[in-house]
N, C-alpha and C positions, 0 to 999 in steps of 0.2 A: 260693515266689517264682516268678512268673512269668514264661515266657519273655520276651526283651530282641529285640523283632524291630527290624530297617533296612529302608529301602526305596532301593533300587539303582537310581537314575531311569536312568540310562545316558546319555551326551554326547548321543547321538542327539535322543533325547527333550527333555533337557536343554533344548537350546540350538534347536530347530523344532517339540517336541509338548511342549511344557510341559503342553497338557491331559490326555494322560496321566498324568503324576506325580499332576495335583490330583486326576484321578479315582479313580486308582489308593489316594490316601489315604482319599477321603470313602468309596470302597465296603468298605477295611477297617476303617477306623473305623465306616461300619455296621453289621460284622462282630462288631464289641468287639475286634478288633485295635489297642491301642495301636503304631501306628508311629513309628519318627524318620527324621528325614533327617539323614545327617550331612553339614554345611555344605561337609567335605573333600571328600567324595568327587569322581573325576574319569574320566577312561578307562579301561576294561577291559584297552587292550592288545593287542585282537582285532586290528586294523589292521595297529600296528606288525607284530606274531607272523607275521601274513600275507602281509609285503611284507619279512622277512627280517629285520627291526631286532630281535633279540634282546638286546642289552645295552641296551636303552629299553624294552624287554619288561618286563625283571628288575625294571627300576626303579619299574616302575606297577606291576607284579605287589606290589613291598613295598609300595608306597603304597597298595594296595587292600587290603591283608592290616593295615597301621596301623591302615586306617580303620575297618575290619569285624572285627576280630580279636575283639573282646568281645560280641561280639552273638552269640546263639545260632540267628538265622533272618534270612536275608538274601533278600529278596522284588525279584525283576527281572520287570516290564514288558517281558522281552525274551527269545527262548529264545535269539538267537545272543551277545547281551554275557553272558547266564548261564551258555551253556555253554562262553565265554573261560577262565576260570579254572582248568577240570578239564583242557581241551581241551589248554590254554597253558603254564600255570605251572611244573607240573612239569618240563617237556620244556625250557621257558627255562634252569627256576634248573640242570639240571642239566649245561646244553652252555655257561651260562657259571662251571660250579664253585663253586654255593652252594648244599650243603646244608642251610643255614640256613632259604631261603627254601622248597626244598623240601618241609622238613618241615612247614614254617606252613604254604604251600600247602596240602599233602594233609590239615591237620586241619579247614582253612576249605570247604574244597568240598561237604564232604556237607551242610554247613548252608546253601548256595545254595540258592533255590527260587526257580522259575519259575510264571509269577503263578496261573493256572492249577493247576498240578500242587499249589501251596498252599493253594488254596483247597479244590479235589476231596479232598485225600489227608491234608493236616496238617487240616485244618479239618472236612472231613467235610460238606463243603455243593455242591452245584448249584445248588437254587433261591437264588437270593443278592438276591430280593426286587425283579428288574429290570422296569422296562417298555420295550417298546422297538416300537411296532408298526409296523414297517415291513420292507421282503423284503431280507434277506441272503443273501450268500452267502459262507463262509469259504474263505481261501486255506490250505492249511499250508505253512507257511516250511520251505527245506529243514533250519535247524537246529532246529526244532521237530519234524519229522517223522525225521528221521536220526541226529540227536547227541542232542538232551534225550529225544525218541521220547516225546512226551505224550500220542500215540494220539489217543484220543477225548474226552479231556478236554476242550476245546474245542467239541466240539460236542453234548456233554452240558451243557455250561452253558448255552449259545444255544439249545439244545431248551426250557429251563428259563424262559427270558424270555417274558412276557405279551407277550403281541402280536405276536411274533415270529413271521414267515414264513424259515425255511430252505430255504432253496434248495443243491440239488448244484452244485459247477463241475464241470465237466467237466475229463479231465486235471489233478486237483487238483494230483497229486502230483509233477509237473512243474513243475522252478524257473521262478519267473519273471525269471532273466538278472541280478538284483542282484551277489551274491555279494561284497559290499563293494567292496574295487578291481580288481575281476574285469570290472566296466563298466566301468570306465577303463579298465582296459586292452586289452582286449578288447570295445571298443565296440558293433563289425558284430555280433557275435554273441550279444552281451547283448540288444541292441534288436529283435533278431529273436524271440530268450527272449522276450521284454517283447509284441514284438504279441502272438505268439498266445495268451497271458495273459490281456492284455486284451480280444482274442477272445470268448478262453471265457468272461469275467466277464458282457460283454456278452451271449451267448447263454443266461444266467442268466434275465434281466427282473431281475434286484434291482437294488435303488436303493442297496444298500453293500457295498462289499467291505469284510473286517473279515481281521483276522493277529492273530499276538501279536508281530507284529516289526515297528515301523514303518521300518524302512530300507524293507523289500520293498512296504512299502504307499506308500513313497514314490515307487518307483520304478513300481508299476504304477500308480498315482494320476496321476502325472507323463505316462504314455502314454495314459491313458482323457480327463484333459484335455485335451493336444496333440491326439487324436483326437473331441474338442469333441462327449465323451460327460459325459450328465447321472449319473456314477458317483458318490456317493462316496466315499470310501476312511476308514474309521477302526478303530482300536485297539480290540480287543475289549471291552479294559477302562472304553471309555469308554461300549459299549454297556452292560455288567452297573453301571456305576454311577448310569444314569438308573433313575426312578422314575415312579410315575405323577404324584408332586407334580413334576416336571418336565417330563411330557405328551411327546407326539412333537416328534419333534429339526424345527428349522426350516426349513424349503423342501425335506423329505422327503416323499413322496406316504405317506399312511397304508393300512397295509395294508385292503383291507375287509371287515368283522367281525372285526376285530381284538379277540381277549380282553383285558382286566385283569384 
């Protein structure tokens, strides 16, 4: 019997990159990954967890554990909603006294994968068949570089894309001031994070910056346009799911001598 994989689109995505989910489906499905979406699904809970709401914690915590509970591999487009649940959960159900949720918690987590980490690790694949000929350059999120820790994953895929020009950032490993309500609250110093971000992107020369977490690509997106830079900002996974039947992405300069 074969594994029962979900795919975890996350609110974020949901509701402002809906092209990630699609893409995220068609490049596992050219995988031979049978994916579902389940219709339920809703917020991680990362938010609330972080802004102190613990008893609405608990509650999306069961609701995510309802909805995922049967699935044997749970695939997130995201490393900071993926690593909500290892992060969160436990540390909720236990400061509002449910052992209950506890325990589901701690059996669902090891079956969370981050979209990347599933494809390198569960899958056993890099080349994943992409084209994409134009200069990148990768951001790593701080919960993909800190809490998921997917290393080089990331940039063993992008190495693997036809066409693909990689480019270094510079100070990669420095947040770019997102941190969910941490720019709200702390605005001055978020935006300050935020230029020299989009500094470094800029002293790049690519034509996209690419994460595995679109909050921070929205938020350094958000300063490269205000600063009425020709950037664009997208989702890894949307670069690994073009092809060459799909040709270079629209009003992107192509790299030149670009392989296929």
């Amino acid at each position: 019997m074969s594994a029962r994989t979900a795919l975890f689109i996350t609110c974020v995505n949901d509701v402002m990159y809906p092209g990630t989910g699609r893409a995220a489906v068609a490049l596992l499905r050219r995988l031979g990954v049978e994916v579902d979406f389940p219709m339920a699904q809703s917020c991680c809970g990362q938010m609330h967890a972080n802004t102190g709401y613990r008893a609405d914690t608990a509650k999306m915590a069961w609701h995510f554990v309802s909805v995922f509970g049967d699935y044997d591999r749970i695939v997130v487009p995201s490393a900071s909603c993926g690593a909500a649940p290892g992060e969160f959960y436990r540390v909720v159900a236990e400061q509002v006294g449910d052992a209950a949720l506890a325990r589901e918690a701690e059996a669902l987590v090891p079956r969370i994968r981050e979209l990347t980490e599933f494809l390198t690790d569960d899958l056993g694949v890099v080349d994943v068949g992409a084209y994409f000929p134009h200069r990148v350059t990768y951001h790593p999120t701080c919960h993909s570089l800190r809490v998921q820790r997917i290393g080089d994953r990331p940039y063993r895929l992008l190495r693997a894309v036809a066409g693909l020009d990689l480019v270094d950032l510079p100070a990669a490993d420095e947040c770019c001031g997102f941190g969910g309500t941490f720019s709200v609250k702390n605005a001055a110093a978020s935006g300050a994070m935020n230029a020299d971000k989009a500094a470094h992107v800029r002293e790049t020369g690519a034509s996209v910056v690419t994460a595995v977490d679109n909050s921070c690509l929205m938020n350094i997106g958000g300063r490269l346009a205000a600063d009425a830079t020709a950037v664009r900002d997208l989702h890894l996974v949307e670069i690994l799911a073009r092809t060459t039947a799909d040709g270079p992405m629209p009003g992107l300069p192509v790299v030149a001598g670009a392989r296929s």
